[in-house]
N, C-alpha and C positions, 0 to 999 in steps of 0.2 A: 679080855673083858667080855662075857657072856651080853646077851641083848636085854637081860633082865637089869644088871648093870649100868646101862647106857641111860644117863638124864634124860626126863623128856624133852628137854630145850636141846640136846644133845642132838636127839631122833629127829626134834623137826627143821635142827640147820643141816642134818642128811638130807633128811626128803628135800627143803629147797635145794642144795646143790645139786642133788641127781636128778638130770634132764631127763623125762621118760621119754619113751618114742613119739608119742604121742604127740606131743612137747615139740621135738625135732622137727615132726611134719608137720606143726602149724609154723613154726621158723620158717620154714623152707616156702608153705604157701604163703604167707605176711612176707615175705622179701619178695614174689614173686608179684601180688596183687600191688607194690609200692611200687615195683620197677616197671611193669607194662603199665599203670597207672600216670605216670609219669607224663605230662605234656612233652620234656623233650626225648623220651621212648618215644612215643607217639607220631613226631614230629619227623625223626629219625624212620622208621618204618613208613610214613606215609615217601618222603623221599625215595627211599629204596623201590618202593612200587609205583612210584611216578618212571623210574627208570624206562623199565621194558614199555610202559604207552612211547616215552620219548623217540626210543628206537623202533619199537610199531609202525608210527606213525610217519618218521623219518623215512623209514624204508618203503614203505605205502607210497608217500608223494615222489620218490624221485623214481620209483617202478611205475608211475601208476601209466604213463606213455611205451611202455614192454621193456624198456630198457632194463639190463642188468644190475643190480649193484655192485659194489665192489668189491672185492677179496676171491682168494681162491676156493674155498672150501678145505681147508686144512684145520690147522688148531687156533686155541683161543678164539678172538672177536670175527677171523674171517669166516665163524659160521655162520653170520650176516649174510654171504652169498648163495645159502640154501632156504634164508628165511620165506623167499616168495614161493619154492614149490612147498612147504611143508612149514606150518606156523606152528610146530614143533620146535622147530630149530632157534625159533625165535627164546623158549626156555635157554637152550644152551648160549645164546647168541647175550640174553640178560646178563649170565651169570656169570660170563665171563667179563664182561664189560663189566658191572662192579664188585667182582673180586678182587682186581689192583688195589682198589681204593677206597668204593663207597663203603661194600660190607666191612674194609678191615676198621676203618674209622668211624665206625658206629660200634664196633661193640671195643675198641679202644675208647670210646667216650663211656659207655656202661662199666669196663671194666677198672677203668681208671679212679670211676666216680663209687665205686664199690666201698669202698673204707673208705677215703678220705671224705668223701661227699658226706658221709654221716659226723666222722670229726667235725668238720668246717660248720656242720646245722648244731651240734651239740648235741649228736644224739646217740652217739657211740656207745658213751659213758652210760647210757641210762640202757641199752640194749646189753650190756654185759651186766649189768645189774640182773637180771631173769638168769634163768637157770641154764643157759646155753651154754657156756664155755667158748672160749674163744675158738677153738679148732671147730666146734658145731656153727658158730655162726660162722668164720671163714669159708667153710665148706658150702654152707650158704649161700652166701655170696659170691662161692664158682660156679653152683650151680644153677642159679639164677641166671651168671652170667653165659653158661650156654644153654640154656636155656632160648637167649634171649637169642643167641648165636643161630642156632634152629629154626627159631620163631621168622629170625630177619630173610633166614635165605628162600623158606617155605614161601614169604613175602613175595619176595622177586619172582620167583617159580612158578607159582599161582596168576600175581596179576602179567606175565608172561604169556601163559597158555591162555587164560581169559582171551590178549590184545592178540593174540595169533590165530585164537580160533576165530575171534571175528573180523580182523584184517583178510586173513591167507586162507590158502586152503589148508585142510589136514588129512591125512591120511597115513598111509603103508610108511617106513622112513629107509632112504637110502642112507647106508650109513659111510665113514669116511674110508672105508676100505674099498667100495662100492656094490656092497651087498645090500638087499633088500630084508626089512625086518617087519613084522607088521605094525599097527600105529598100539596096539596095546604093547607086546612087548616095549616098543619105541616111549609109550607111557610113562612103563616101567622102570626104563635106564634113565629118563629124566629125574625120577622119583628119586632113585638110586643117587645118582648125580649132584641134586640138592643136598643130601646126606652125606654126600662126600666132599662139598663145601663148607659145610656147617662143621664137620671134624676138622677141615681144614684151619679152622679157626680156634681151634682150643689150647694150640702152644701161644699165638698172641692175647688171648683172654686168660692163660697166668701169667704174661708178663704183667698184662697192664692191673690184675690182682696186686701182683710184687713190688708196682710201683707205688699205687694205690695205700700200699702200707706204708712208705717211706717218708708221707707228708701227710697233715690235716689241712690240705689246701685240696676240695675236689678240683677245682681248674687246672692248678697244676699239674694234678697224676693225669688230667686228661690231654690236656696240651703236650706232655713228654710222652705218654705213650702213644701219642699220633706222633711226636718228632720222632720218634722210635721206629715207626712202622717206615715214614716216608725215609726214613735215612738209609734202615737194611733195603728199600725196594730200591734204592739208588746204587746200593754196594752190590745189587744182585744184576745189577744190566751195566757193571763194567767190564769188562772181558780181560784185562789185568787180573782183578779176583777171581780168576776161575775157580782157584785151588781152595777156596770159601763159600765157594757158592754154597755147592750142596747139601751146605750146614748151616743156611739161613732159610730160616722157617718158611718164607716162599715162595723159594725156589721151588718146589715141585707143587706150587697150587692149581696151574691150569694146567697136569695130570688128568685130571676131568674126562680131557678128550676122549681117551684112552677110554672110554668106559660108551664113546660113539663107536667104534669100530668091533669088526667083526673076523676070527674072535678076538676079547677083550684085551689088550695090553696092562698087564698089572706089575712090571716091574713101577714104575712111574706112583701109582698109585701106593702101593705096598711102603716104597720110603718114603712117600710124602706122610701118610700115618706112622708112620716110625716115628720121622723126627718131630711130628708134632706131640705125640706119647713124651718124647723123651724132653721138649719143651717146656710142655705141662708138669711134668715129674720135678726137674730142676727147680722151675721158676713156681712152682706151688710149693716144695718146701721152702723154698729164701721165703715167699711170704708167709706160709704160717712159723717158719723160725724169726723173722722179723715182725710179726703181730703177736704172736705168743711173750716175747720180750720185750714188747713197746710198753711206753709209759703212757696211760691213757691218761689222757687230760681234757678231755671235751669230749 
């Protein structure tokens, strides 16, 4: 059929079907300006950057007599024990303290509440009404969700350096191999670092998408993909499981380290973004093969 052919009522339920780009990137900024809008976004990031004052200030009081703190200077949270020469350290010393838990449970509550949170208000039904398409607003809604994932670690990272630079001193950064690096480079891998937590998180924000589609209950998707996250972080510190470990999503999260030393270790870092790729890819198709096929009813 020529487009001379085509009724005009024909032509104009094209034009409403077909999303323009246009279109796409106001979706994408309208999901963005509801979800950091959000009192419990809001609420959530203010937490997250309460964090690093917590431990600032903890480690200030029990140094402030010359004493040590405690840890070796290794990986994870024992970078606590460099936080007094270099309130650099204090970034890493954040991020790793709520990597376990804080960050992964904050964006398990955004991603959880991604579809079903709009089911449950009634407003699903009226956003596939507009010319999106279910796979454009999904897409949306992961990318919102890291988004949010960035926003949150940038959070820690920042109000970190703030509480260090005016706690500790700052300077040149000894790194954990025990080379010297200066405090810009040393900026630089913090910067880096944060980016490599925030991707650390993108295999867990399409689960909690995946679950998100499974229910029009937002509490629900949020409450099971936090029982989700606390159960694998259980399965990953039994030493029975070994031969599983390396295939639960955060097992290689506090990788991190790796990017303080000198030079860098990237096996550690290299599969942690694998399996997180390979998380996302899985658990984003289950959900848009299970939102593409859901029955909307609210």
């Amino acid at each position: 059929m020529s487009r001379a052919e085509v009724a005009p009522g024909q032509a104009a339920d094209a034009a409403v079907r077909a999303p323009r780009p246009l279109w796409t990137f106001g979706l994408l900024r309208s999901e963005l300006v509801t979800t950091f809008r959000r009192w419990r976004t809001l609420a959530l990031l203010g937490v997250l950057a309460g964090v690093p004052v917590l431990v600032g200030v903890a480690v200030r009081i029990e140094t402030r007599d010359g004493s040590s703190v405690g840890g070796r200077g290794g990986e994870g949270p024992a970078f606590i024990a460099q936080v007094t020469n270099n309130g650099l350290f204090l970034v890493f010393t954040a991020l790793a303290a709520t990597l376990p838990f804080f960050l992964p449970m904050a964006v398990g509550v955004i991603a959880g509440d991604a579809v079903a949170g709009e089911a449950n208000a009634g407003t699903l039904r009226y956003l596939l009404v507009a010319p999106a398409g279910r796979t454009r607003l999904l897409l949306a809604k992961y990318a919102t969700t890291m988004a949010f994932c960035l926003v949150a670690t940038l959070v820690v990272a920042v109000s970190a350096l703030v509480v260090g630079a005016l706690l500790f001193p700052l300077g040149d950064l000894t790194t954990i191999s025990g080379t010297r690096i200066n405090f810009a480079d040393g900026l630089g891998r913090a910067l880096l670092i944060a980016l490599v937590v925030a991707a650390s998180l993108i295999g867990l924000a399409a689960l909690g998408l995946f679950v998100s589609t499974l229910t029009d209950s937002g509490i629900a998707a949020m409450a099971t993909t936090v029982g989700l996250l606390i159960t694998v972080q259980i399965l990953d510190q039994i030493p029975q499981l070994h031969a599983i470990q390396p295939y639960l999503f955060p097992h290689y999260w506090l990788s991190f380290a790796d990017l303080v030393r000198e030079p860098v270790y990237w096996d550690g870092l290299v599969k942690n973004l694998e399996l997180q790729a390979l998380y996302a890819a899985v658990f984003g198709s289950a959900a848009w093969a299970r939102f593409t096929a859901k029955d909307i009813t609210a």
